[in-house]
N, CA, C and O atoms as a GROMACS GRO file, in nm:
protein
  304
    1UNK      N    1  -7.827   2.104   0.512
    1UNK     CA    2  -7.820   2.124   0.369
    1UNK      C    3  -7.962   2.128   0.314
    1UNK      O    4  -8.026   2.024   0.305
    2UNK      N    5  -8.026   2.271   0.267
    2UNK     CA    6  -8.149   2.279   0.229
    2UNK      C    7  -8.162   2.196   0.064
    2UNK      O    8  -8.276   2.194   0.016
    3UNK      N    9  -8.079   2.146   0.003
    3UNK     CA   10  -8.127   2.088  -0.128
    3UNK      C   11  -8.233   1.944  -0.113
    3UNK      O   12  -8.221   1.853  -0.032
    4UNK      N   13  -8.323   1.959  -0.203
    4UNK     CA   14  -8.432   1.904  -0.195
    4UNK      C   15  -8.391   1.754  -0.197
    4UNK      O   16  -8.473   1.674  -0.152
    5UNK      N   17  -8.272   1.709  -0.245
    5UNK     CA   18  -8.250   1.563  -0.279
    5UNK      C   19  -8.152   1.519  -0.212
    5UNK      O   20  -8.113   1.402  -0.216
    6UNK      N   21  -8.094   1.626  -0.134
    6UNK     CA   22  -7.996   1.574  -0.017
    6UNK      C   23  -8.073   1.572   0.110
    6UNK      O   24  -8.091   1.462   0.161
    7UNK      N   25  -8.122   1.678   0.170
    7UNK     CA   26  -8.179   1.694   0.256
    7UNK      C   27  -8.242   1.600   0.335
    7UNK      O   28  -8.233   1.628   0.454
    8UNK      N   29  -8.312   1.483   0.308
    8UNK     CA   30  -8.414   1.385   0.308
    8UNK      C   31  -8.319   1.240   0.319
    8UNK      O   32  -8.343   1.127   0.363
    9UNK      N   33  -8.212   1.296   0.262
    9UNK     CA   34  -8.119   1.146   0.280
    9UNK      C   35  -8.079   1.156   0.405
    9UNK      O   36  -8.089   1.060   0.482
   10UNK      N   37  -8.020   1.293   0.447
   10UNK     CA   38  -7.932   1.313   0.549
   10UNK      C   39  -7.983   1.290   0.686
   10UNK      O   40  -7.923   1.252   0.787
   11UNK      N   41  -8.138   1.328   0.662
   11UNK     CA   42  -8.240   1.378   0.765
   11UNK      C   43  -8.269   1.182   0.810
   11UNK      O   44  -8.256   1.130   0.921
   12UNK      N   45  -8.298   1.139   0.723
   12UNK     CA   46  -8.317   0.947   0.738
   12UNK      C   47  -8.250   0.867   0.775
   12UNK      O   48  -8.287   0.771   0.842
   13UNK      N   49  -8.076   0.902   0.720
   13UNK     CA   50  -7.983   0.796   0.750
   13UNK      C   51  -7.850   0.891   0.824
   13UNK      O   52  -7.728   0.880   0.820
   14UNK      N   53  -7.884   0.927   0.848
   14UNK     CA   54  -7.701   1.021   0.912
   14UNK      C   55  -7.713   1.108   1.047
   14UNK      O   56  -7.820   1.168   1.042
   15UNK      N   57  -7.645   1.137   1.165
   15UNK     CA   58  -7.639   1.218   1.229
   15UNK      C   59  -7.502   1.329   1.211
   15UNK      O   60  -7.382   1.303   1.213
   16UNK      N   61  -7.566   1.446   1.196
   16UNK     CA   62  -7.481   1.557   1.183
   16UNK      C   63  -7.424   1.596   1.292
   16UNK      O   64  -7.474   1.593   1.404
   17UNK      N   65  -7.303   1.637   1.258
   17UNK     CA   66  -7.224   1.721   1.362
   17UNK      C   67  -7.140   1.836   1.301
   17UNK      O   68  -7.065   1.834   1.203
   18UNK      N   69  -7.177   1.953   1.398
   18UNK     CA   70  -7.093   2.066   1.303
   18UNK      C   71  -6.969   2.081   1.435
   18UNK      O   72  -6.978   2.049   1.554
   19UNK      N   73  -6.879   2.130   1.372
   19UNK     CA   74  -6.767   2.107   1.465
   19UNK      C   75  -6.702   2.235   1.424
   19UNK      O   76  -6.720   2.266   1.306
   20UNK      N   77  -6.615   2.333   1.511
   20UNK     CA   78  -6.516   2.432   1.452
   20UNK      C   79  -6.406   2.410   1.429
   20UNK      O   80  -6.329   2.379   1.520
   21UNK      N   81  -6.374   2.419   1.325
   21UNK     CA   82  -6.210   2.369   1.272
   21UNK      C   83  -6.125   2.428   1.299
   21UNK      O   84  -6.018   2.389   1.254
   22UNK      N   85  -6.126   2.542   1.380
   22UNK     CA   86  -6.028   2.636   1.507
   22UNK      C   87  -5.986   2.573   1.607
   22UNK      O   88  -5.879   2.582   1.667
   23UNK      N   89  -6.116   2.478   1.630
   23UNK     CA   90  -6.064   2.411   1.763
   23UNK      C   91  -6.165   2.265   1.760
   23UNK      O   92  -6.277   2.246   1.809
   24UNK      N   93  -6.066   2.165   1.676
   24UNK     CA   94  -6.207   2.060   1.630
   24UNK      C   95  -6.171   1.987   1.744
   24UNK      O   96  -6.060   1.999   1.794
   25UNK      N   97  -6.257   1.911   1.789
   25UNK     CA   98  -6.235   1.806   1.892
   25UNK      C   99  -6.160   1.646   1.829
   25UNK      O  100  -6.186   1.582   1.727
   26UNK      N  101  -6.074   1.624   1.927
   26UNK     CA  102  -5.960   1.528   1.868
   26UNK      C  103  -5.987   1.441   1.741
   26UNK      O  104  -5.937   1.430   1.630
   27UNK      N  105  -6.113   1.371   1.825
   27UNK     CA  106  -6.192   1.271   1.695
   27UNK      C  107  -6.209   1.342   1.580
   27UNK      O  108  -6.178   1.276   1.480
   28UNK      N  109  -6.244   1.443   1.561
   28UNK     CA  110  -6.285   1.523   1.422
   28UNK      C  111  -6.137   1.574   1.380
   28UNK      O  112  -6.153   1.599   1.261
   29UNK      N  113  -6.010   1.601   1.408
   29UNK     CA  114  -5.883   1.635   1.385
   29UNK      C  115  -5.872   1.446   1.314
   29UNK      O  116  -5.845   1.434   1.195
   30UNK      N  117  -5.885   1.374   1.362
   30UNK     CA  118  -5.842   1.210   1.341
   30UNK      C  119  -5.904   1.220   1.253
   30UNK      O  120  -5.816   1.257   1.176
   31UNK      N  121  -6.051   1.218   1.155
   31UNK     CA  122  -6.121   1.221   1.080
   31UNK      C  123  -6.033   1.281   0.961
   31UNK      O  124  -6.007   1.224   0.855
   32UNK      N  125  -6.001   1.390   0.996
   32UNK     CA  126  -5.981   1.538   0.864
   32UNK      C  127  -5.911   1.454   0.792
   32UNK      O  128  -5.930   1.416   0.676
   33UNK      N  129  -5.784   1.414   0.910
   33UNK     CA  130  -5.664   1.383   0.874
   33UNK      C  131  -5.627   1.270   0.747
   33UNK      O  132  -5.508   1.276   0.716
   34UNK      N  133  -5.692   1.187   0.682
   34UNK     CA  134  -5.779   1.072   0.600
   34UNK      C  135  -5.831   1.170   0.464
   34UNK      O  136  -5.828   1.121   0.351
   35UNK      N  137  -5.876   1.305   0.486
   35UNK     CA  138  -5.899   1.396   0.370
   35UNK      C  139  -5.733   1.410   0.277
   35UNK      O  140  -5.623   1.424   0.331
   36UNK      N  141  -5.754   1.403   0.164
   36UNK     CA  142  -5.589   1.430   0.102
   36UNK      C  143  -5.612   1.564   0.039
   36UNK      O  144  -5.720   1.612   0.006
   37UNK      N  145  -5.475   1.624   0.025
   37UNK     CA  146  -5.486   1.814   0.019
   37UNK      C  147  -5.631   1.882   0.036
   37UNK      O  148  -5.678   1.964  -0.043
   38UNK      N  149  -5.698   1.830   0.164
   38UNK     CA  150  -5.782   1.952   0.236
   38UNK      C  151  -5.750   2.026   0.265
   38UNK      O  152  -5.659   2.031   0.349
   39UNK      N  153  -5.810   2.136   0.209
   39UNK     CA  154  -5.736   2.276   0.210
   39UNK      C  155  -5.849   2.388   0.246
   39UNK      O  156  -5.856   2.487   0.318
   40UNK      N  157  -5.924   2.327   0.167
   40UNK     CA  158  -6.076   2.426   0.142
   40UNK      C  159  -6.189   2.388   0.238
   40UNK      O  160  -6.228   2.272   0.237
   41UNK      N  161  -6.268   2.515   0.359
   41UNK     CA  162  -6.384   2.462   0.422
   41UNK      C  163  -6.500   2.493   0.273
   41UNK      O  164  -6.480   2.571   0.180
   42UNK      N  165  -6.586   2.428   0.289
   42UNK     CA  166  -6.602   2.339   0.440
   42UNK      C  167  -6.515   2.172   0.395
   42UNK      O  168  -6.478   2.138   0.283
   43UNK      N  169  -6.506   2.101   0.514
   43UNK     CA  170  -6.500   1.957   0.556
   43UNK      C  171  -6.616   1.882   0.569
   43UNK      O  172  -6.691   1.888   0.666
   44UNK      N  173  -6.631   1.817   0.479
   44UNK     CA  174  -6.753   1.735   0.511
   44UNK      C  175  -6.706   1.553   0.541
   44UNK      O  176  -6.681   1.469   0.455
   45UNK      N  177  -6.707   1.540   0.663
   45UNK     CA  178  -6.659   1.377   0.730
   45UNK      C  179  -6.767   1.294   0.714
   45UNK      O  180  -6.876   1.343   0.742
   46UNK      N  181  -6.764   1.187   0.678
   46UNK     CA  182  -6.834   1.054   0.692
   46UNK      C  183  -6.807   0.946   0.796
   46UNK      O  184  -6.721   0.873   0.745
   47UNK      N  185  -6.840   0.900   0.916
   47UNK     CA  186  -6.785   0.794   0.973
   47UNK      C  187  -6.907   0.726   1.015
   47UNK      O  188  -7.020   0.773   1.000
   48UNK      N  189  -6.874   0.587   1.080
   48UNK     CA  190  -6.952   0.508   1.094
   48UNK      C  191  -6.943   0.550   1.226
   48UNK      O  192  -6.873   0.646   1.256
   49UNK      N  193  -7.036   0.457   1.346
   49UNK     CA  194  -7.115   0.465   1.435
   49UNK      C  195  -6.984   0.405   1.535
   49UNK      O  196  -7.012   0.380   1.652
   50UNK      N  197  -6.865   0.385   1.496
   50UNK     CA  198  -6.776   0.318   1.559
   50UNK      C  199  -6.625   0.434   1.590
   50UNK      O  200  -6.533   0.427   1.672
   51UNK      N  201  -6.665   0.553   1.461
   51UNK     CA  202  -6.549   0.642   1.440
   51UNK      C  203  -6.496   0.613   1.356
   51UNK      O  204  -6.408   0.692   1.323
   52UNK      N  205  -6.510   0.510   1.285
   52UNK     CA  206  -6.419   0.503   1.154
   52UNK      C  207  -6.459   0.542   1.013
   52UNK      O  208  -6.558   0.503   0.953
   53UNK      N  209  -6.359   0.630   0.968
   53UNK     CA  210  -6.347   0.675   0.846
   53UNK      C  211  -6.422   0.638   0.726
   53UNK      O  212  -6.385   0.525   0.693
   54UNK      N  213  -6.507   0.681   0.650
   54UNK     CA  214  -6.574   0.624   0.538
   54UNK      C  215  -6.527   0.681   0.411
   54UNK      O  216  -6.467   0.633   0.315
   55UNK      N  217  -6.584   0.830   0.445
   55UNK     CA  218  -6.501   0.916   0.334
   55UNK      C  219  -6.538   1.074   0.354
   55UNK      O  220  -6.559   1.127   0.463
   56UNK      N  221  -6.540   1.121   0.260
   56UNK     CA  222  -6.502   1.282   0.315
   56UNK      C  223  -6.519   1.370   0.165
   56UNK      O  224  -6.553   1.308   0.064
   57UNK      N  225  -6.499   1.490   0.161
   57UNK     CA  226  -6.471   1.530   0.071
   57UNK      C  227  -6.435   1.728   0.144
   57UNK      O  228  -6.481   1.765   0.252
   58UNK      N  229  -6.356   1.811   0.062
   58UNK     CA  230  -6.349   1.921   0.121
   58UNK      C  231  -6.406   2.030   0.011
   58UNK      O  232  -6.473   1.998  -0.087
   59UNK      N  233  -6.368   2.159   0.043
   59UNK     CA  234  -6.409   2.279  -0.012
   59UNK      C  235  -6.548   2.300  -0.140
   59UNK      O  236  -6.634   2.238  -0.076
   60UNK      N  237  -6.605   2.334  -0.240
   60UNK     CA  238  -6.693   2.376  -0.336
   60UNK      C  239  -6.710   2.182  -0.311
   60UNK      O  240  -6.625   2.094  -0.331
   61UNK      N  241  -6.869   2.168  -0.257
   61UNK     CA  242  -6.914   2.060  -0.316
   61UNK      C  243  -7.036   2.053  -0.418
   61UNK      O  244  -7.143   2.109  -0.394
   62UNK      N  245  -7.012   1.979  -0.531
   62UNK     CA  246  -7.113   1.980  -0.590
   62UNK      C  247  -7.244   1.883  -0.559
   62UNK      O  248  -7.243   1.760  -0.550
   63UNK      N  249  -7.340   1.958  -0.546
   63UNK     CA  250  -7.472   1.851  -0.528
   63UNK      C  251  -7.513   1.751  -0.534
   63UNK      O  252  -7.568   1.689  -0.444
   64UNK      N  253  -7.483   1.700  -0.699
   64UNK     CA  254  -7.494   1.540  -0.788
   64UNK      C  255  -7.391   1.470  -0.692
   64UNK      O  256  -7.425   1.381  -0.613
   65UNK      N  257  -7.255   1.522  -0.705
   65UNK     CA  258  -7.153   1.426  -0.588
   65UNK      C  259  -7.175   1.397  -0.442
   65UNK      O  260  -7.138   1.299  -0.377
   66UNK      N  261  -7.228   1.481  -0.413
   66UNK     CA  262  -7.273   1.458  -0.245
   66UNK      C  263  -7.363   1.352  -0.284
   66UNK      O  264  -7.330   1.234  -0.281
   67UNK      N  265  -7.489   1.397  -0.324
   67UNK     CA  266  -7.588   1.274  -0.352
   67UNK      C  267  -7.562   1.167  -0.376
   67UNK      O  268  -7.628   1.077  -0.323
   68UNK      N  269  -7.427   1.129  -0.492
   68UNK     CA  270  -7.389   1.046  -0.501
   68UNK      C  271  -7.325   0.940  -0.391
   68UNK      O  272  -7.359   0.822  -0.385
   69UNK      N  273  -7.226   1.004  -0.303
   69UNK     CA  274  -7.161   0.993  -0.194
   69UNK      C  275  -7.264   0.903  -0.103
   69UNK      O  276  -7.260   0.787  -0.061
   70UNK      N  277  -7.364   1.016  -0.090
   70UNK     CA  278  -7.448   0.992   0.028
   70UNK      C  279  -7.493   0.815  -0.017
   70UNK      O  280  -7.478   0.712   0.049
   71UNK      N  281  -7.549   0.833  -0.151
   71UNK     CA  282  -7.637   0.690  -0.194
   71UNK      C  283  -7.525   0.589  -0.181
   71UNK      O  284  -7.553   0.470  -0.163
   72UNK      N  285  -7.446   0.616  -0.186
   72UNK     CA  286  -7.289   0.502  -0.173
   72UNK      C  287  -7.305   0.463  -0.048
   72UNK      O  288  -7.345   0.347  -0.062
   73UNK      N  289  -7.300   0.480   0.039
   73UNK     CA  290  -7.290   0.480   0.166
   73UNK      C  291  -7.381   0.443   0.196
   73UNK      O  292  -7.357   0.337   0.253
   74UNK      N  293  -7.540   0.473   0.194
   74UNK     CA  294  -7.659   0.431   0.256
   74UNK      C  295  -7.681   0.264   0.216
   74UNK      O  296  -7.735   0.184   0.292
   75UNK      N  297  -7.623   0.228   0.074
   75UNK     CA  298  -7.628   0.100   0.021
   75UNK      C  299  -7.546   0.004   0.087
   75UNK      O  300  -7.583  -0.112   0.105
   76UNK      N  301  -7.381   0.068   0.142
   76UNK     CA  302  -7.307   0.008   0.218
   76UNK      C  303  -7.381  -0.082   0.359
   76UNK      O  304  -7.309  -0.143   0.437
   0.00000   0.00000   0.00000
């Protein structure tokens, strides 16, 4: 995510994984599944270092909310 105020969070505290939702691997199907009426890509998953669920959000994300998201979580 090239935005200047996400970018830097993601890059510090998170490891990414892009996955194809044609053929997601089980753990990432277990993940989705925790999204309510996901309907829309992209999927964006949150989990901890254990596999468990944090939070998520699907389709048009807005910037301020991700950021928000993200700072939720990094404080956790």
């Amino acid at each position: 995510m090239p935005h200047p105020e996400i970018a830097p969070l993601l890059q510090k505290h998170f490891v990414a994984l892009a996955s194809d939702c044609d053929d997601a691997e089980h753990e990432v199907e277990v993940l989705a599944g925790h999204l309510e009426d996901a309907y829309m890509l992209p999927f964006v998953l949150f989990a901890d270092s254990n596999g468990k669920f944090l939070d998520g959000m699907s389709g048009a994300i807005n910037p301020l909310y991700m950021k928000r998201t993200l700072e939720k979580l990094i404080a956790k």
